[in-house]
N, C-alpha and C positions, 0 to 999 in steps of 0.2 A: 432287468434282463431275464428271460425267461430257461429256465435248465435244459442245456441241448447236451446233446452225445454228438460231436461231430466229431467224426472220426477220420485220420486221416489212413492210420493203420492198425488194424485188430488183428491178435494173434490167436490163434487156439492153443492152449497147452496143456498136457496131462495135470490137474489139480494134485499136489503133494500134501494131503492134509483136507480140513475143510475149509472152504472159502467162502466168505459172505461177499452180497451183494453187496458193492461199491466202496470196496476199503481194496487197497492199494497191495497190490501181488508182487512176488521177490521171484526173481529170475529164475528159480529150482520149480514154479508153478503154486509155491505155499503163502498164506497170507503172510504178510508181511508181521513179525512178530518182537524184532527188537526196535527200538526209538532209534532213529533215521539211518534205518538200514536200507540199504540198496532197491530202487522200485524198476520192476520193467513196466508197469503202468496199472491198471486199474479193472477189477472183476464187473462185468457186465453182469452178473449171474449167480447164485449160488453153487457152488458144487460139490460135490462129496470127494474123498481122495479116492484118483482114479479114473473119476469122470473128465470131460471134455469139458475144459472153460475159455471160456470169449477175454482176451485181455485187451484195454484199449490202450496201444504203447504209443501212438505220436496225434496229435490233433486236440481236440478237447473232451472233457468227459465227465463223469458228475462223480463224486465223494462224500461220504460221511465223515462230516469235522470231527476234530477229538477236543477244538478249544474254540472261543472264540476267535473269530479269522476278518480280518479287513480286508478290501479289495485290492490286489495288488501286494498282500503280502506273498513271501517267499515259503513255502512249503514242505515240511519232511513228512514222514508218517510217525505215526508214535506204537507204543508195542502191541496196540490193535489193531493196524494196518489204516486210520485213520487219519483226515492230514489234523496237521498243527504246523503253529506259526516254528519258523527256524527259532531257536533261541538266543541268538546273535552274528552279530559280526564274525569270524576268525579276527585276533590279535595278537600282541605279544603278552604274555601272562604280566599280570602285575609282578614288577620288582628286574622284570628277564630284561637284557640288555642283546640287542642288536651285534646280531655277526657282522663285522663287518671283515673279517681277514679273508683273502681272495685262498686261502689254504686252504679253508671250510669250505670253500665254493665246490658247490656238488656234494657234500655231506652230511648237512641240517638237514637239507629237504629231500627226501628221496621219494620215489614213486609208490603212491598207495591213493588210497578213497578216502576222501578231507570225514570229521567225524560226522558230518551229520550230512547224508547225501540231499539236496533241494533238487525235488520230483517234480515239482509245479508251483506255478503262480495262481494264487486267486482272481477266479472273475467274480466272484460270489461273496460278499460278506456270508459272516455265522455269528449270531451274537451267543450261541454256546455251544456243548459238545452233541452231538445228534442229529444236527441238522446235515441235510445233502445240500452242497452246494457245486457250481460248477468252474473249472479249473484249465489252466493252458497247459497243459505237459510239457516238460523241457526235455531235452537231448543233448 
């Protein structure tokens, strides 16, 4: 498969910091700096903070792996705005035992961003960190 940018939506937004080409941008415009923090999508561009940057937020786009990546794996970014593989399932902690009382219902789980946000899925193997490969943005 060959690396496309097909974009269905690009955003411009003021850069908060410096941005590298193709590593994965956070909603304030800054590269994406902690392991699977929050992505609006992806730097077409380099930029300085300040400058005007190209983000590619829904469609496909191309990224610099931070690990090796398989096709069809699920994606976060790591603290250089890089993807990598999720590092698993969510489950219940070894030892934890299941709510089940309808009292609890509504106060285990309350509203927040699960820990590791999945930005995109692989179209692109990476057999290490470095490589660009090309990815389907999720929404």
């Amino acid at each position: 498969m060959s690396q496309q940018n097909i974009s269905i939506l690009t955003l411009t937004v003021m850069a908060s910091g410096a941005v590298t080409e193709n590593r994965a941008v956070a909603f304030n415009g800054s590269q994406v700096a902690l392991s699977g923090q929050k992505v609006m999508g992806t730097s077409l561009s380099r930029a300085a903070s300040g400058e005007a940057l190209a983000v590619v937020t829904h469609g496909t786009a191309i990224i610099e792996s931070g690990a090796a990546i398989a096709v069809g794996q699920s994606l976060m970014s790591d603290s250089q705005g890089r993807a990598v593989p999720v590092s698993g399932a969510l489950a219940l902690a070894g030892g934890a035992v299941a709510v089940t009382s309808s009292a609890a219902n509504g106060s285990v789980l309350q509203g927040a961003d699960l820990p590791e946000y999945i930005f995109a899925d692989a179209l692109q193997a990476a057999s290490a960190a470095g490589e660009l490969i090309e990815v389907l943005l999720r929404r």
